[in-house]
N, CA and C atoms as a LAMMPS dump frame, in Angstrom:
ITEM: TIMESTEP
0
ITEM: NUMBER OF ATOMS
303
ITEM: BOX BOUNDS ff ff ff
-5.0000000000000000e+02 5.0000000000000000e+02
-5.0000000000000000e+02 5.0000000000000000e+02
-5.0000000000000000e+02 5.0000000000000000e+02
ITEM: ATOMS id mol type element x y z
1 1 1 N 377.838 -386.072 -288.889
2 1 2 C 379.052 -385.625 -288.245
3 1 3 C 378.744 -385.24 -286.808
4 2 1 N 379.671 -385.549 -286.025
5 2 2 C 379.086 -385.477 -283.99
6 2 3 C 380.273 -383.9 -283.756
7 3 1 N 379.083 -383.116 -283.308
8 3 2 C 379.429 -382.608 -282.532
9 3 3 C 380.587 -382.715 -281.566
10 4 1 N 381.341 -382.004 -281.212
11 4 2 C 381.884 -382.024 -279.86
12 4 3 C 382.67 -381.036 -279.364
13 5 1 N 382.581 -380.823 -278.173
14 5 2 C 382.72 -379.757 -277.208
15 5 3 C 384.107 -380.169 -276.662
16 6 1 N 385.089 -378.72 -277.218
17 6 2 C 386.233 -378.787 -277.122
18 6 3 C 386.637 -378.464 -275.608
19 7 1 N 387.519 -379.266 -275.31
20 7 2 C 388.018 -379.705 -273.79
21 7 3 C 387.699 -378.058 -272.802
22 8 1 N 388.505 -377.087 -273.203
23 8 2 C 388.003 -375.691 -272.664
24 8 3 C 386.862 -375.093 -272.307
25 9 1 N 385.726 -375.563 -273.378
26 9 2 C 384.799 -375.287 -273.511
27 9 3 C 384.23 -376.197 -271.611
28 10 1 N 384.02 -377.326 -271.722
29 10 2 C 383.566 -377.967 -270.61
30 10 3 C 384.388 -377.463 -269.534
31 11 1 N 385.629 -377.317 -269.31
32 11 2 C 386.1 -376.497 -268.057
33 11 3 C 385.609 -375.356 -267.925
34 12 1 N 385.039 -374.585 -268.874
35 12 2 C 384.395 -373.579 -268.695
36 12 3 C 383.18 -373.469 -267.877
37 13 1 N 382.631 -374.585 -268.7
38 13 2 C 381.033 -375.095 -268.037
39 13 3 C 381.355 -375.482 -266.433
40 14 1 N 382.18 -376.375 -266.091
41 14 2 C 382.492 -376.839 -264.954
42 14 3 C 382.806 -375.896 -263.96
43 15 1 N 383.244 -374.955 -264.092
44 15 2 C 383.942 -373.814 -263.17
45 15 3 C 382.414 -373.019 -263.381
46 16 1 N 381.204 -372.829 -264.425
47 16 2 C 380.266 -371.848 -264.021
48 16 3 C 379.585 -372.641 -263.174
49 17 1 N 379.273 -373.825 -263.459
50 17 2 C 378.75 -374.801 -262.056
51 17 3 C 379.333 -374.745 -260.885
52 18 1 N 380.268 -374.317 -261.066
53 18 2 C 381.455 -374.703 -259.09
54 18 3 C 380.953 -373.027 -258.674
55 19 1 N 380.956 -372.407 -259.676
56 19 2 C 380.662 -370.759 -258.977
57 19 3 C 378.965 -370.681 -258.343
58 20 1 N 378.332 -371.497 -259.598
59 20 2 C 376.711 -371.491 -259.202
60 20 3 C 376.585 -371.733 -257.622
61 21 1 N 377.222 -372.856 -257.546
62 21 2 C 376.585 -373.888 -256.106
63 21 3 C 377.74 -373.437 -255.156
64 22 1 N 378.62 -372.438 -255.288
65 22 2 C 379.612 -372.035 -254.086
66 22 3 C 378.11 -370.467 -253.903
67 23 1 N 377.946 -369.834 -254.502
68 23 2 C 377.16 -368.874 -254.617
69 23 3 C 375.419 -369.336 -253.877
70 24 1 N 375.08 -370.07 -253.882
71 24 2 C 373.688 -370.919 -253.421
72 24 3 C 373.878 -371.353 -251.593
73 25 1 N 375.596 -371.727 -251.736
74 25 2 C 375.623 -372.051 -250.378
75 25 3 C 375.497 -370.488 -249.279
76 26 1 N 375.06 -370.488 -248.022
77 26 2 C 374.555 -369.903 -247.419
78 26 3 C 375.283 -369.858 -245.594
79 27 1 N 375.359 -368.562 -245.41
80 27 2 C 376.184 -367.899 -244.191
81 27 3 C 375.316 -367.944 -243.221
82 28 1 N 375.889 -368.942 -241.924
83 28 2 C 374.992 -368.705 -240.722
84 28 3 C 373.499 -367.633 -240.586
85 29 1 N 374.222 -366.318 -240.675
86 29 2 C 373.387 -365.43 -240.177
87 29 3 C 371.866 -365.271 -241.757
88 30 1 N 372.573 -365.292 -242.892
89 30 2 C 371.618 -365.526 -243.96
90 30 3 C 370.589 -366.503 -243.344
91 31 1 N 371.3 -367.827 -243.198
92 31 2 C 370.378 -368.881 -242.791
93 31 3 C 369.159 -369.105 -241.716
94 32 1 N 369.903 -367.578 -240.611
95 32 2 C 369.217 -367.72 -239.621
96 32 3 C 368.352 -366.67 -240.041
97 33 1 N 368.385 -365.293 -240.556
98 33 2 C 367.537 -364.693 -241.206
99 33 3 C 366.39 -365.321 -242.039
100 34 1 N 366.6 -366.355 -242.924
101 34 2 C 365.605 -367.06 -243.589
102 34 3 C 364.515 -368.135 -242.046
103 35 1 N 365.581 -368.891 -241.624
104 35 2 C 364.677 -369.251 -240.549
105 35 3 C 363.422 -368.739 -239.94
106 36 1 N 363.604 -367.338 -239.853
107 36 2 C 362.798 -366.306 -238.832
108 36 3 C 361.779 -366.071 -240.382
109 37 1 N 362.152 -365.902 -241.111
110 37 2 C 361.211 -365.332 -241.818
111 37 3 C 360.451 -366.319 -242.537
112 38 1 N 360.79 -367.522 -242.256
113 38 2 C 359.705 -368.608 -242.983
114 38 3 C 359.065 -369.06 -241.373
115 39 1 N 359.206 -369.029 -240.052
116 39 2 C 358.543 -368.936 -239.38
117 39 3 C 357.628 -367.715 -239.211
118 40 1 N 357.898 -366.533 -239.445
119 40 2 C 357.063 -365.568 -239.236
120 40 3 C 356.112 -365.843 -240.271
121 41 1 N 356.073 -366.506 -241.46
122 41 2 C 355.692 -366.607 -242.15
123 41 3 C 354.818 -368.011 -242.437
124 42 1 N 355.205 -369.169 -241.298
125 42 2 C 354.297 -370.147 -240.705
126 42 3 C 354.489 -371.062 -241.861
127 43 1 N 355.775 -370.915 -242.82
128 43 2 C 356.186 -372.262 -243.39
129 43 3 C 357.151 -372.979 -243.001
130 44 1 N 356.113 -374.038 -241.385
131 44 2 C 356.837 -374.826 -240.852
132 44 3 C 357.531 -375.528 -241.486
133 45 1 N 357.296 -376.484 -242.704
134 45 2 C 358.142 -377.656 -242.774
135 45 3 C 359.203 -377.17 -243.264
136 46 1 N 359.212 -375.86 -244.662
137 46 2 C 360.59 -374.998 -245.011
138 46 3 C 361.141 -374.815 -244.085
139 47 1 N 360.526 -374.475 -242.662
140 47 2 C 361.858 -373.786 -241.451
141 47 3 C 362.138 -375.072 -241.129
142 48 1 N 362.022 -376.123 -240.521
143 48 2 C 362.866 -377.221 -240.363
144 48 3 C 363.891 -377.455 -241.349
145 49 1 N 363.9 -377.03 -242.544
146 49 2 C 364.552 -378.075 -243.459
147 49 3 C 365.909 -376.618 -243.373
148 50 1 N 365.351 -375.467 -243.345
149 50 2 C 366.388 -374.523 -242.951
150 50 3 C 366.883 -374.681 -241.596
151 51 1 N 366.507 -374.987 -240.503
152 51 2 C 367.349 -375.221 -239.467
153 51 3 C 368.205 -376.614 -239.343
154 52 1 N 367.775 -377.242 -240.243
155 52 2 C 368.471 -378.466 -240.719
156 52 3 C 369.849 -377.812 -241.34
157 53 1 N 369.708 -377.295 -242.223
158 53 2 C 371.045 -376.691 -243.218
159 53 3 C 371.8 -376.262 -242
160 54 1 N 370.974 -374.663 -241.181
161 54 2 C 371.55 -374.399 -240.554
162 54 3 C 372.539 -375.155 -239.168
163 55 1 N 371.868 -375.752 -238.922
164 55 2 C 372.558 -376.896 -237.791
165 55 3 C 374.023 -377.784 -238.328
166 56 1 N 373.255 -377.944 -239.608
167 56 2 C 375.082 -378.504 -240.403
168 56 3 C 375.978 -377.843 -240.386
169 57 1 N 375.417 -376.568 -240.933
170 57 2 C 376.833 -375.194 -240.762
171 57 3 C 377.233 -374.971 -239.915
172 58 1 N 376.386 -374.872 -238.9
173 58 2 C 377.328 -374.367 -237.662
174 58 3 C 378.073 -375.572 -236.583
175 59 1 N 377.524 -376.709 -237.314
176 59 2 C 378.425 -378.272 -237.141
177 59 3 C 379.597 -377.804 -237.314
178 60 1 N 379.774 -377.025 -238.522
179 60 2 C 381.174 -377.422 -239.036
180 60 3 C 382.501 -376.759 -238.381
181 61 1 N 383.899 -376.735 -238.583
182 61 2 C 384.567 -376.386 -237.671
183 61 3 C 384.808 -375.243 -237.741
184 62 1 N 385.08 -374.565 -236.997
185 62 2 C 385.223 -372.745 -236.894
186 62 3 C 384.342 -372.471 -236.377
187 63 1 N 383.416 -373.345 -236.387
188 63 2 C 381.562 -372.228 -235.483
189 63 3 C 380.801 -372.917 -234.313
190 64 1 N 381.943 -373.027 -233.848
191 64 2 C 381.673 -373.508 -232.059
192 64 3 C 381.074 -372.407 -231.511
193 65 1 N 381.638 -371.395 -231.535
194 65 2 C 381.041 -370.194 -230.828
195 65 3 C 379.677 -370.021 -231.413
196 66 1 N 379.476 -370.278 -232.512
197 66 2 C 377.783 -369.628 -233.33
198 66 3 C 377.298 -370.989 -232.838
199 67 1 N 377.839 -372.404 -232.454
200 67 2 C 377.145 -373.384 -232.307
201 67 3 C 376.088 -372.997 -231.203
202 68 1 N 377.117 -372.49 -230.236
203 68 2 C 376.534 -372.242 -228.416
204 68 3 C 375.412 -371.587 -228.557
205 69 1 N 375.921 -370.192 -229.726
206 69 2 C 374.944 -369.364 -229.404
207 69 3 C 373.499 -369.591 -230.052
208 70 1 N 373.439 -370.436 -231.201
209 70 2 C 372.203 -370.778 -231.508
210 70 3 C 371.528 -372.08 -230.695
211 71 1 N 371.855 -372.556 -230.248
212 71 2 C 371.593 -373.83 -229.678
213 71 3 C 369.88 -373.647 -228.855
214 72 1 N 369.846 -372.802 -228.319
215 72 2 C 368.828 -372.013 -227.594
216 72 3 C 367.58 -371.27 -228.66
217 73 1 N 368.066 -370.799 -229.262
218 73 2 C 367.259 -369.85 -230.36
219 73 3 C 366.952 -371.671 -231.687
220 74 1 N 367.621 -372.474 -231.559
221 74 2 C 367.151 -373.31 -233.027
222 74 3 C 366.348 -374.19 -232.413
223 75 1 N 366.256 -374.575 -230.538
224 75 2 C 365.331 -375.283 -230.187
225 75 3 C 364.503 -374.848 -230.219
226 76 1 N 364.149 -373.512 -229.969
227 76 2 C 362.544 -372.779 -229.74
228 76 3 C 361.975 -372.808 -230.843
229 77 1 N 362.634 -372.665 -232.191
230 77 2 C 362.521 -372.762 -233.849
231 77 3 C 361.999 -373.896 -234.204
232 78 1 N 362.842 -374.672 -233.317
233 78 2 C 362.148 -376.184 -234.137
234 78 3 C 360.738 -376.665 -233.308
235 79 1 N 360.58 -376.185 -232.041
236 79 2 C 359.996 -376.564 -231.238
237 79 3 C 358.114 -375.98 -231.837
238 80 1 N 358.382 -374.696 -232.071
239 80 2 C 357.246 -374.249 -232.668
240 80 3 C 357.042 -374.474 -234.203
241 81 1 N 357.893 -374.905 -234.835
242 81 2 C 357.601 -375.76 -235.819
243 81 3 C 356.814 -377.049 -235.987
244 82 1 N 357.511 -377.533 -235.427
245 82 2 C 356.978 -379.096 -234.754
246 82 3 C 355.788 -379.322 -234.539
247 83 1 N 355.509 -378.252 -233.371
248 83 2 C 354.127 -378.269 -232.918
249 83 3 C 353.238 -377.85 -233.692
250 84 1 N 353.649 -377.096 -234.539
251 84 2 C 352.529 -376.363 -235.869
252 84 3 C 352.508 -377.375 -236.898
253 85 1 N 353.692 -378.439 -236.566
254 85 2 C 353.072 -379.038 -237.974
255 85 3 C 352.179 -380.92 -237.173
256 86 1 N 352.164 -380.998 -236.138
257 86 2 C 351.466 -381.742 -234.984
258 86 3 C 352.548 -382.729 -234.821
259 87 1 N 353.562 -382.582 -234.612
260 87 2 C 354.814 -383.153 -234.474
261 87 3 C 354.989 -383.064 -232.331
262 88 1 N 353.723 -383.496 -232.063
263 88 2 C 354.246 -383.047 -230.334
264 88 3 C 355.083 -383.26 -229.748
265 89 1 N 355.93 -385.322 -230.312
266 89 2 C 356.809 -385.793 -229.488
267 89 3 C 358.019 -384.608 -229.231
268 90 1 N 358.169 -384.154 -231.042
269 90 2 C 359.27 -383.446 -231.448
270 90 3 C 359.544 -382.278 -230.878
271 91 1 N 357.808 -381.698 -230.628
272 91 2 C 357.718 -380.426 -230.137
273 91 3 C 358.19 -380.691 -228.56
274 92 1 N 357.773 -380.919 -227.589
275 92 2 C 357.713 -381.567 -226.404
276 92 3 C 359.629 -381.606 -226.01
277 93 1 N 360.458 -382.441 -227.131
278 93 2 C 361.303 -382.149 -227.049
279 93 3 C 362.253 -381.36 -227.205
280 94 1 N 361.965 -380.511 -228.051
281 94 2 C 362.668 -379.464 -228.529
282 94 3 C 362.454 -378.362 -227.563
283 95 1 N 361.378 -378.005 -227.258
284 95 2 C 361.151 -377.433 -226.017
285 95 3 C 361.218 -377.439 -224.488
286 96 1 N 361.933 -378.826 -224.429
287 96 2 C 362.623 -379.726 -223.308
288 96 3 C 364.081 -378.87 -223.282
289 97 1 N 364.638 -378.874 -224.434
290 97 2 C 366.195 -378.452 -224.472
291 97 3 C 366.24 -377.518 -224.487
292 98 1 N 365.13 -376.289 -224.97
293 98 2 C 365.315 -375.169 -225.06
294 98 3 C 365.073 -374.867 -223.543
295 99 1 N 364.457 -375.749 -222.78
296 99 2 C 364.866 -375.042 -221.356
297 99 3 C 365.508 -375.185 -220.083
298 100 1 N 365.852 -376.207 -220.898
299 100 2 C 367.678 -376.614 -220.153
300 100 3 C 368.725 -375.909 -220.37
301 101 1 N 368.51 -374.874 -221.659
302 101 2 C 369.683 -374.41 -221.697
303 101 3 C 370.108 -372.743 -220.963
């Protein structure tokens, strides 16, 4: 005899999944907090992949203003990343923009 999981039951499941991964996603300033602390902490390739996230978020619309203001602070981030992980072109550039701006 089969099992089966009455229709409620899976909307149930479905909505604790939509809460999980709304809960996982992450607020500028969280993001930029983690940034700093996996650099202080010299896990370059994690801080790229966090200024990656972060750079999407503040892509998105409403955060023009947080765009400006990190723009300066995520080149120097990536820039000493880069270079720590022997990424020079990357470094070289990132540190190009960070002082243009």
């Amino acid at each position: 005899m089969k099992s089966r999981i009455p229709l409620s039951g899976f909307v149930l499941a479905a909505l604790a999944l939509a809460s999980v991964s709304a809960s996982v996603a992450q607020t500028l300033p969280e993001l930029f907090g983690k940034v700093k602390a996996e650099v202080k902490s010299e896990s370059w390739a994690d801080a790229l992949k966090t200024l990656d996230a972060l750079e999407a978020e503040a892509a998105k619309p409403g955060n023009e203003s947080a765009q400006k203001q990190l723009a300066g602070p995520l080149a120097l981030y990536r820039g000493v990343c880069s270079a720590n992980l022997g990424k020079s072109d990357e470094a070289v550039a990132s540190f190009a923009s960070f002082l243009k701006l």
